[in-house]
MARVO-434649 format. One record per residue (C-alpha): residue in one letter; x, y, z. Coordinates in steps of 0.05 Angstrom, whole numbers, plus 5000, padded with zeros to 4 digits. Example, Ala and Ser with C-alpha at 12.3 -4.5 7.8 and 13.67 -1.06 7.14 Angstrom:
BEGIN
<A; <5246; 4910; 5156>>,
<S; <5273; 4979; 5143>>,
This chain:
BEGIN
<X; <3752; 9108; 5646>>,
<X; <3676; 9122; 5636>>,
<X; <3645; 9185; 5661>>,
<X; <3593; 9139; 5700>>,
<X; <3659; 9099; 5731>>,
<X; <3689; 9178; 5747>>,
<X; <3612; 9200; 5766>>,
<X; <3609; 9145; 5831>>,
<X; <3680; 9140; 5851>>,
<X; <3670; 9219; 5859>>,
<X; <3607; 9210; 5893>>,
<X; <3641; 9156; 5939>>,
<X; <3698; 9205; 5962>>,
<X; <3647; 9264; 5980>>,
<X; <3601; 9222; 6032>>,
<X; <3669; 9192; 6064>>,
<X; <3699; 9260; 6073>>,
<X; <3624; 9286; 6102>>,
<X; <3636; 9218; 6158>>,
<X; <3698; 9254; 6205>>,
<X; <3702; 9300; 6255>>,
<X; <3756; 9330; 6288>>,
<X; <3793; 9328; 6351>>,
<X; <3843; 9390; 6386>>,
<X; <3906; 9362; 6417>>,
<X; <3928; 9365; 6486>>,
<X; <3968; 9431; 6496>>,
<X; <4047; 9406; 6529>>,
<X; <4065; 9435; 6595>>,
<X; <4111; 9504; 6584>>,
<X; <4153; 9518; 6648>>,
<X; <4196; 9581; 6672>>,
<X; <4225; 9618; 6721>>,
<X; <4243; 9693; 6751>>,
<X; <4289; 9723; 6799>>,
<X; <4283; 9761; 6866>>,
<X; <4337; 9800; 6896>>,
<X; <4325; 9805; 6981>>,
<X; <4363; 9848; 7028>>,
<X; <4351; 9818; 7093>>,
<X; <4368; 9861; 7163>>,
<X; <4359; 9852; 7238>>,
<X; <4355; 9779; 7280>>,
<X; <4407; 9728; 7248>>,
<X; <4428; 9779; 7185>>,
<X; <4452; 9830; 7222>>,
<X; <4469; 9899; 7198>>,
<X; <4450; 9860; 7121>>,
<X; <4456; 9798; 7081>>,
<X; <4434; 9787; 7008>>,
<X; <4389; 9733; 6989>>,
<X; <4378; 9712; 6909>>,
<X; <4318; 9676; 6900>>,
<X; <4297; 9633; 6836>>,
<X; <4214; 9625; 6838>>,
<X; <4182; 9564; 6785>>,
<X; <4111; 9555; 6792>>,
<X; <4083; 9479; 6763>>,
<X; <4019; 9443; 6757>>,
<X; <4021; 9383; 6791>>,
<X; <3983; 9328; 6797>>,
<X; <3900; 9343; 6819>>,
<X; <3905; 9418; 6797>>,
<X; <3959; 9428; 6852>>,
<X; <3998; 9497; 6842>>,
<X; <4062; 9485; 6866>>,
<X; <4110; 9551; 6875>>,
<X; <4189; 9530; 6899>>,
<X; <4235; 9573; 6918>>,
<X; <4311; 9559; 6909>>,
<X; <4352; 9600; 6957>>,
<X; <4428; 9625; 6955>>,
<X; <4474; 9685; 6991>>,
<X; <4492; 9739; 6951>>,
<X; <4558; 9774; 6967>>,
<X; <4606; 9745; 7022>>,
<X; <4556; 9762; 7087>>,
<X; <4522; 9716; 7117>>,
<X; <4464; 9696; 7167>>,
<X; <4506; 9679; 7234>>,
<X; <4485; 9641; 7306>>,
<X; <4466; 9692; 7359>>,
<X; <4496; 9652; 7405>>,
<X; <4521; 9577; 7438>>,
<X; <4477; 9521; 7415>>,
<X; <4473; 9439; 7412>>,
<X; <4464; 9411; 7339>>,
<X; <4387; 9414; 7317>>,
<X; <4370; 9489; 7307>>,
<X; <4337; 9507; 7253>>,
<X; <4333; 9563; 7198>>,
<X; <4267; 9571; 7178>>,
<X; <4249; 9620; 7119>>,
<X; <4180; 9640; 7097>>,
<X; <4162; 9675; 7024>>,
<X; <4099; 9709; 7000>>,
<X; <4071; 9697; 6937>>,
<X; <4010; 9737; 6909>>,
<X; <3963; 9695; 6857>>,
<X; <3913; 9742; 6809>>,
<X; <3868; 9724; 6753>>,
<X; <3826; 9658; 6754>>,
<X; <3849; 9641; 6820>>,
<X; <3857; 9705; 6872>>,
<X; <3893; 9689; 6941>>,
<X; <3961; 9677; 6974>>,
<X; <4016; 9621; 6987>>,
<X; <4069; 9622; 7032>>,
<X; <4133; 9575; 7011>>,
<X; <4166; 9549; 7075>>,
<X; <4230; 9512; 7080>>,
<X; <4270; 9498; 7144>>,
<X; <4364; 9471; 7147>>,
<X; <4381; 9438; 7202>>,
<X; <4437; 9475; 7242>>,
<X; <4502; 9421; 7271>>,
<X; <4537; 9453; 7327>>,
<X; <4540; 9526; 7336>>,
<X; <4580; 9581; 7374>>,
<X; <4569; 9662; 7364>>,
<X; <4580; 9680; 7294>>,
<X; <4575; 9618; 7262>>,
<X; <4547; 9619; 7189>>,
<X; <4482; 9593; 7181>>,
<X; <4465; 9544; 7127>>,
<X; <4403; 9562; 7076>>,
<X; <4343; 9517; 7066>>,
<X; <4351; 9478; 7006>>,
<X; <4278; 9505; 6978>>,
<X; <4221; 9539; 6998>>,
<X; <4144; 9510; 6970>>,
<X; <4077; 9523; 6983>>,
<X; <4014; 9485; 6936>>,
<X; <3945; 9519; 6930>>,
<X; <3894; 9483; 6890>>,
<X; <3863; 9526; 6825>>,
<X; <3813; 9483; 6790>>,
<X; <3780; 9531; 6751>>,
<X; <3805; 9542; 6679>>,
<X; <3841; 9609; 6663>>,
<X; <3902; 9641; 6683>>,
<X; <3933; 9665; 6747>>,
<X; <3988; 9708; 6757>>,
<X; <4034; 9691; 6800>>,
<X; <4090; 9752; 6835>>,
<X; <4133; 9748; 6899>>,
<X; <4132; 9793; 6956>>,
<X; <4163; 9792; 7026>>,
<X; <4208; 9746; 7055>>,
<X; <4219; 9730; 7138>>,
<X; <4283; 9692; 7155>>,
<X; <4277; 9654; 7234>>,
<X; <4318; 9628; 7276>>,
<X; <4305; 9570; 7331>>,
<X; <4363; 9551; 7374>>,
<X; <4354; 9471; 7390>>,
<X; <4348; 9456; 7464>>,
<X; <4407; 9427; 7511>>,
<X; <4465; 9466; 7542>>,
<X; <4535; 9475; 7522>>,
<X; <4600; 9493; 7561>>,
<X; <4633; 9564; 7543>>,
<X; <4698; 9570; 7551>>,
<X; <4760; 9615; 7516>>,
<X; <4704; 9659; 7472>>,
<X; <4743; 9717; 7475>>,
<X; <4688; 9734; 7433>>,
<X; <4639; 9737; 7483>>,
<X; <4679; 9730; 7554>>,
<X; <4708; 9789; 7572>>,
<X; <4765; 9791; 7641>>,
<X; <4799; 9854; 7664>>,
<X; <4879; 9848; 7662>>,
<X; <4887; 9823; 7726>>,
<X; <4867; 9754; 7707>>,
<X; <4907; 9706; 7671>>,
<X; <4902; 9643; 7642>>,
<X; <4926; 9577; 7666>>,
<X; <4942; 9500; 7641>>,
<X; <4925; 9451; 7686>>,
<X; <4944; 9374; 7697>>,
<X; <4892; 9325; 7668>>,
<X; <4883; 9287; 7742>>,
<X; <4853; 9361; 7768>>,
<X; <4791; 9349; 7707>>,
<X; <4786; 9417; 7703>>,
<X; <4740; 9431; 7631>>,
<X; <4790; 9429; 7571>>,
<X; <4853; 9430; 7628>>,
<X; <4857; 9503; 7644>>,
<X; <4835; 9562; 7687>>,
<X; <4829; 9638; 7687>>,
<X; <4854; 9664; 7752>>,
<X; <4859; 9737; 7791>>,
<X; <4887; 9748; 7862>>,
<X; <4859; 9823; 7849>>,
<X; <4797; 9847; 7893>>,
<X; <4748; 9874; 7841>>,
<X; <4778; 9835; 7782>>,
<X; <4708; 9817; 7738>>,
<X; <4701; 9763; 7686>>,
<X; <4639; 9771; 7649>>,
<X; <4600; 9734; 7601>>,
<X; <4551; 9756; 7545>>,
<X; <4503; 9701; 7524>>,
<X; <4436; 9692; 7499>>,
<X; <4385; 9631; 7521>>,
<X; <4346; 9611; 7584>>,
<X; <4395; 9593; 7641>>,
<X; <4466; 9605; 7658>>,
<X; <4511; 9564; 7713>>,
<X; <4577; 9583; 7739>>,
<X; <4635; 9528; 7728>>,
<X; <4700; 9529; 7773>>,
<X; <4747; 9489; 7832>>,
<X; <4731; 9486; 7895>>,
<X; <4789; 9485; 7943>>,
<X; <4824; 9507; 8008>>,
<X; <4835; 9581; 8012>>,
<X; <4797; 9612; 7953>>,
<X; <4779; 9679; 7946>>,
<X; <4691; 9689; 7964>>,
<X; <4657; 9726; 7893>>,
<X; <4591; 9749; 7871>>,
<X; <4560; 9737; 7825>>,
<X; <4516; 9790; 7788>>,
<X; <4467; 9780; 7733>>,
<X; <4439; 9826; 7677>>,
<X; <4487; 9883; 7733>>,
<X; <4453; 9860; 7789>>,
<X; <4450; 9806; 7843>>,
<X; <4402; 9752; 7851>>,
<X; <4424; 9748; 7924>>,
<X; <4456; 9777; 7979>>,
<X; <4504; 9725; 8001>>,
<X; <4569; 9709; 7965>>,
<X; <4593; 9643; 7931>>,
<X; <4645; 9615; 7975>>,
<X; <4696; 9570; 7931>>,
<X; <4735; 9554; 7995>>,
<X; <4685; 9503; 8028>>,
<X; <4636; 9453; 7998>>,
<X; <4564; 9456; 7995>>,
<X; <4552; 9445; 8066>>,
<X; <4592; 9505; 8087>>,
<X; <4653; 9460; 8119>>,
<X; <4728; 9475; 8094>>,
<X; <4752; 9439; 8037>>,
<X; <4809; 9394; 8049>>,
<X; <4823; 9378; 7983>>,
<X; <4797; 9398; 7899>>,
<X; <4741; 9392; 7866>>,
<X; <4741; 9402; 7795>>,
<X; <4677; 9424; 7746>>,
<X; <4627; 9441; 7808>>,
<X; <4570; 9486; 7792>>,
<X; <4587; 9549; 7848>>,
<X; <4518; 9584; 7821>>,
<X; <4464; 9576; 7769>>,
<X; <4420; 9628; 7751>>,
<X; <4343; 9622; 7753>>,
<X; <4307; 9602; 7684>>,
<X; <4299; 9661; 7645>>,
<X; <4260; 9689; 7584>>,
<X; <4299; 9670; 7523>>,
<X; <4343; 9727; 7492>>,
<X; <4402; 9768; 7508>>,
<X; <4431; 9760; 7581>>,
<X; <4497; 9782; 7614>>,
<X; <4538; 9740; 7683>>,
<X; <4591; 9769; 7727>>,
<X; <4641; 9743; 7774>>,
<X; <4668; 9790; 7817>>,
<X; <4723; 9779; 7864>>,
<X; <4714; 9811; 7925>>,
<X; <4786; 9793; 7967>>,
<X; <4851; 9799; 7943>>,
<X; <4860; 9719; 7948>>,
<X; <4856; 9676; 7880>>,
<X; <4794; 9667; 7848>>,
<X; <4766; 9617; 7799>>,
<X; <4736; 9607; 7733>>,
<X; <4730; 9551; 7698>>,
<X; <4673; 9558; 7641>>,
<X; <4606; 9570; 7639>>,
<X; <4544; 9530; 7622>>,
<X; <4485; 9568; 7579>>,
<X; <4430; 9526; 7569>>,
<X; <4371; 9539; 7524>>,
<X; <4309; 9507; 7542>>,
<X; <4245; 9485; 7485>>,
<X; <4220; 9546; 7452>>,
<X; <4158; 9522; 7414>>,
<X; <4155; 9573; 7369>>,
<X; <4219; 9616; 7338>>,
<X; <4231; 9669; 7385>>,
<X; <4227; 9746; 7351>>,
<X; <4296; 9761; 7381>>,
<X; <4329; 9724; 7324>>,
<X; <4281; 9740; 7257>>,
<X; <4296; 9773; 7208>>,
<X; <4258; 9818; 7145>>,
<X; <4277; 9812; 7075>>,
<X; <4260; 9867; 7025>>,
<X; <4248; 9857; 6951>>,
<X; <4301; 9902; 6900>>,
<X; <4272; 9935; 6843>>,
<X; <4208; 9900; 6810>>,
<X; <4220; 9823; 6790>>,
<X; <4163; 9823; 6746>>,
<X; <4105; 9756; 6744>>,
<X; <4099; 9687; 6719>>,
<X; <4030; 9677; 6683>>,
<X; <3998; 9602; 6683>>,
<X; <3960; 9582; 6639>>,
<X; <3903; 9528; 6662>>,
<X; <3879; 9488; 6611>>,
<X; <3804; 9491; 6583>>,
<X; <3809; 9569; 6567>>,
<X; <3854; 9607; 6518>>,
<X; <3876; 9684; 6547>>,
<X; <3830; 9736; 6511>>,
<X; <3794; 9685; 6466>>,
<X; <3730; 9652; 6475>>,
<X; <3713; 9595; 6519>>,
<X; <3715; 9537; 6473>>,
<X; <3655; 9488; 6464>>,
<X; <3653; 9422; 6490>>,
<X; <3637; 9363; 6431>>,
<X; <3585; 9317; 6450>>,
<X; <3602; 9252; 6446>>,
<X; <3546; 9202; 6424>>,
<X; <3505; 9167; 6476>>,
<X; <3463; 9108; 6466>>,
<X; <3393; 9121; 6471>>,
<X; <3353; 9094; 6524>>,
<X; <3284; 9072; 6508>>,
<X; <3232; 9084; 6557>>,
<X; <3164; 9043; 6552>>,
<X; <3094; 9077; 6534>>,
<X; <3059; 9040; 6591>>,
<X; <3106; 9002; 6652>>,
<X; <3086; 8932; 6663>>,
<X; <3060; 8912; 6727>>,
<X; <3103; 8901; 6788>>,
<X; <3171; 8914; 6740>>,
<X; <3225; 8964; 6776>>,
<X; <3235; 9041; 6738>>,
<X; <3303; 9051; 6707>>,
<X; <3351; 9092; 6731>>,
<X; <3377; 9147; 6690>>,
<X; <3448; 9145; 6697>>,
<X; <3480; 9213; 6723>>,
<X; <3535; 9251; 6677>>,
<X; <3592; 9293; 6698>>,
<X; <3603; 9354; 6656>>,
<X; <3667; 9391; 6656>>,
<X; <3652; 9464; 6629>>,
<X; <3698; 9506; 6594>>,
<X; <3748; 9437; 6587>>,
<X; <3756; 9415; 6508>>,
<X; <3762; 9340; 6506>>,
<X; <3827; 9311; 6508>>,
<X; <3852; 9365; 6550>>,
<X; <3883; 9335; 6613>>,
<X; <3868; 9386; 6654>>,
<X; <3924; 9372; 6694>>,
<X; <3975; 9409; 6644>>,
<X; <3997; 9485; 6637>>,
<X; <4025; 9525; 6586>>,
<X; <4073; 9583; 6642>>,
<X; <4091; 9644; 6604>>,
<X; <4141; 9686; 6641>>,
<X; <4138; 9760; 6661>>,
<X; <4185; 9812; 6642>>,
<X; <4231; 9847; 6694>>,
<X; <4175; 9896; 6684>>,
<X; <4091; 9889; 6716>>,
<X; <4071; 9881; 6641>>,
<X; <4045; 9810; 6623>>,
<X; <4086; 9771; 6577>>,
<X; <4057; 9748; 6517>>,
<X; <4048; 9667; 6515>>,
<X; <4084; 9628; 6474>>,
<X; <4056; 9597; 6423>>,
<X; <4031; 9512; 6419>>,
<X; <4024; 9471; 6363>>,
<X; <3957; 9437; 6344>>,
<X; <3954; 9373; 6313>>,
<X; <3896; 9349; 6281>>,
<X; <3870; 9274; 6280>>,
<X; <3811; 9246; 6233>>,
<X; <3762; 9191; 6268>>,
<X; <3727; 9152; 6237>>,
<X; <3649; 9152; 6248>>,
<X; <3621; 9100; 6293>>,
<X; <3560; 9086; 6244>>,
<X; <3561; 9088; 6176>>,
<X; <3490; 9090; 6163>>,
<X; <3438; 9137; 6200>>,
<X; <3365; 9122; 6203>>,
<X; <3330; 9173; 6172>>,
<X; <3300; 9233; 6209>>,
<X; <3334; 9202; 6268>>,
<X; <3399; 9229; 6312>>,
<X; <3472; 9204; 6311>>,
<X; <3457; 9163; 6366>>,
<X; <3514; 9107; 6346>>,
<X; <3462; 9052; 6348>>,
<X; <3431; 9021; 6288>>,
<X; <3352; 9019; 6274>>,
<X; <3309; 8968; 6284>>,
<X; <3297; 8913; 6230>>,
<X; <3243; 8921; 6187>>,
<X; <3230; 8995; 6206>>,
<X; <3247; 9037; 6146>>,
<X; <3303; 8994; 6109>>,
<X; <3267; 8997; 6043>>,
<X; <3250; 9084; 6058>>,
<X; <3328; 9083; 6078>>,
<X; <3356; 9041; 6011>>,
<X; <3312; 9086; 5970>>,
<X; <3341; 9161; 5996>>,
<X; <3413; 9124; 5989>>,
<X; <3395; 9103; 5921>>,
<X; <3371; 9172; 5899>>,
<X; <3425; 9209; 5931>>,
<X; <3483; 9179; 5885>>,
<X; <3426; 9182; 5826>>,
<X; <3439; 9259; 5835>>,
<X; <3507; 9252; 5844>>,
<X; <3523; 9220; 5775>>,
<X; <3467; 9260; 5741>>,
<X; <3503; 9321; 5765>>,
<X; <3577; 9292; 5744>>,
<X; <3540; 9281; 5665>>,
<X; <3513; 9352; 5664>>,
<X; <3570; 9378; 5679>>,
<X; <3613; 9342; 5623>>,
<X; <3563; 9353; 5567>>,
<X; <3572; 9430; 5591>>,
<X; <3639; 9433; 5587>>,
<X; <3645; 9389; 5517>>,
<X; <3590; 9445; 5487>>,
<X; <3633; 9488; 5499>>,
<X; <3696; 9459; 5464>>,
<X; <3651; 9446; 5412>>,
<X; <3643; 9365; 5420>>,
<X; <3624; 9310; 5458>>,
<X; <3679; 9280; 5501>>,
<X; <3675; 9202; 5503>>,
């Protein structure tokens, strides 16, 4: 091959390379977790109950921080129903989390579990999750660390009979209980029943309203009732006779003898007293709980973190932790050419408005992370490293006007072309010239000349 053949295929390769630019990849979305321990007291937990929480921020969809929460009991104790309650109440838990860095505030994950039927003591089911979102548009990187945690509880409204809770319904040993025939229709066919003056049945319950359930019949015993210890009245309920103060001749089953007035939700007590020594009735009681809008304090309660669970750092794309802010490349515009003198009665052109995105590289989406977890320590982990791919583009033009700008539009015809044909010309002139020197240096010095 001839030197002048080597000289421009050389030339050739060096203004192709000098034509690319290049272009930084788009960083893949890095997720993790960490784990907070809770020990939760007071309300629904009691004297304790453990919680073990699981926290995973994301970057969702419009710069969204999303933080969930996934919830389970640690240990065998459990949060249990404060009292008697129709399906629908709800357990409704609320987390803190503390954001740093780019993006200073707080969210609050909430998640609520429905509740089916419940009865003192029953074991409450946990929310599936907890979630808050907060949006963080700005590039850089938050920190993102639990703190508290409040467990409620809101009882769903309706009423429920109580009857049998030996749990809760307390007689002295003069009463005993009773089976009855299905034709009386007395609630779940039986009775407690006392012929002693001064024998007490009494009732613990919490909600908004309690109603006294038993027969009325010839020859019953007259009781008071007392609530929270004392009476609401003066006059005693009277069993014997029916509501219009006549005799009963006969039995009726389930009547409401009394029902309290409506009462500020929370912990209540009811007594039936007898006051002869002639039998004396009860049958159940009705607690009813009216709408609470809000969860009542009685029934919340506080969760504690253990120990230090450490941080989750995110990373939002368009800045690199402790490295500069990367430039944006401009990407070529067409020029716009705006006349020396406007013609009569012709409209001004618009200039047409850019967006810029600062501190974003291009081909970013900024809607991707890069989550570096925190140690079981404060310290900040250290992220993890991303791969970056590189990918040559061609130029848009191959030719540039001279002493003009890469403005990815060709020049005019006629302008220049011969000015343009002649720099080319001269350029790979010096190219080859150079690639000759060279050889007859080298060839001097091997003391020939290499054909």
């Amino acid at each position: 091959m001839s030197r002048w053949r080597k000289a421009l295929i050389a030339a050739s390769v060096g203004m192709a390379a000098s034509a690319a630019f290049v272009v930084t990849s788009t960083p893949g979305e890095a997720e993790s977790s960490l784990v907070a321990k809770y020990l939760c007291t007071g309300g629904v937990a009691g004297s304790s109950v453990q919680l073990e929480a699981t926290i995973t921020p994301r970057l969702t969809e419009g710069g969204m921080l999303n933080v969930g929460w996934a919830l389970k009991y640690q240990g065998t104790r459990r949060f249990g129903s404060p009292g008697f309650f129709p399906a629908g109440s709800t357990l409704n838990l609320e987390g803190v989390v503390d954001i740093s860095g780019a993006w200073t505030g707080q969210l609050r994950p909430k998640g609520s579990k429905d509740q089916a039927d419940l009865v003192p003591g029953d074991q409450l089911v946990l929310p599936e999750g907890l979630s808050d979102a907060g949006s963080v548009q700005r590039s850089g990187t938050v920190r993102v660390k639990p703190g508290a945690l409040v467990v409620r509880f809101k009882p769903a409204e309706g009423e429920v009979m109580v009857n049998n809770h030996k749990s809760v319904i307390s007689y002295t040993s003069d009463w005993s209980r009773i089976h009855t025939e299905e034709e009386f229709g007395d609630h779940l066919y039986d009775l407690h029943k006392t012929t002693t003056k001064d024998g007490v049945a009494k009732l613990s319950f919490i909600g908004t309203q309690v109603a006294y359930i038993s027969r009325r019949e010839r020859d019953l015993s007259d009781v008071q009732v007392r609530l929270d210890g004392d009476t609401v009245t003066d006059g005693l309920v009277e069993p014997g006779k029916d509501r219009s103060g006549t005799e009963m001749t006969g039995t009726e089953a389930q009547e409401v003898l009394w029902e309290s007035p409506v009462l500020d939700y929370g912990p209540h007590t009811i007594e039936v007293v007898n006051t002869e020594a002639r039998t004396a009735y009860v049958d159940a009681f009705k607690v009813t709980t009216g709408d609470l809008d809000e969860p009542p304090t009685h029934n919340q309660a506080t969760c504690t973190l253990q120990g230090d669970p450490g941080a989750i750092e995110v990373t939002v794309p368009g800045a690199t932790p402790n490295s500069p802010t990367p430039t944006p490349t401009p990407t070529p515009t067409p020029p716009t050419s705006t006349p020396t003198t406007k013609p009569s009665g012709s409209a001004t052109p618009s200039s047409t408005p850019t967006v810029s995105y600062p501190n974003v590289n291009p081909g970013i989406d900024r809607n991707l992370v890069s989550v570096v977890p925190g140690g079981v320590s404060t310290s900040t982990a250290t992220p993890k490293p991303t791969t970056t791919k590189t990918k040559y583009v061609k130029a848009q033009v191959a030719k540039t006007p001279k002493g003009g700008v890469d403005s990815g539009v060709a020049p005019e015809p006629g302008r220049g072309s011969y000015g343009l044909i002649a720099g080319g010309s001269m350029l790979l002139m010096g190219s080859v010239t150079g690639g000759l020197l060279l050889r007859r240096r080298k060839a001097g010095h091997t003391g020939g000349v290499e054909s």
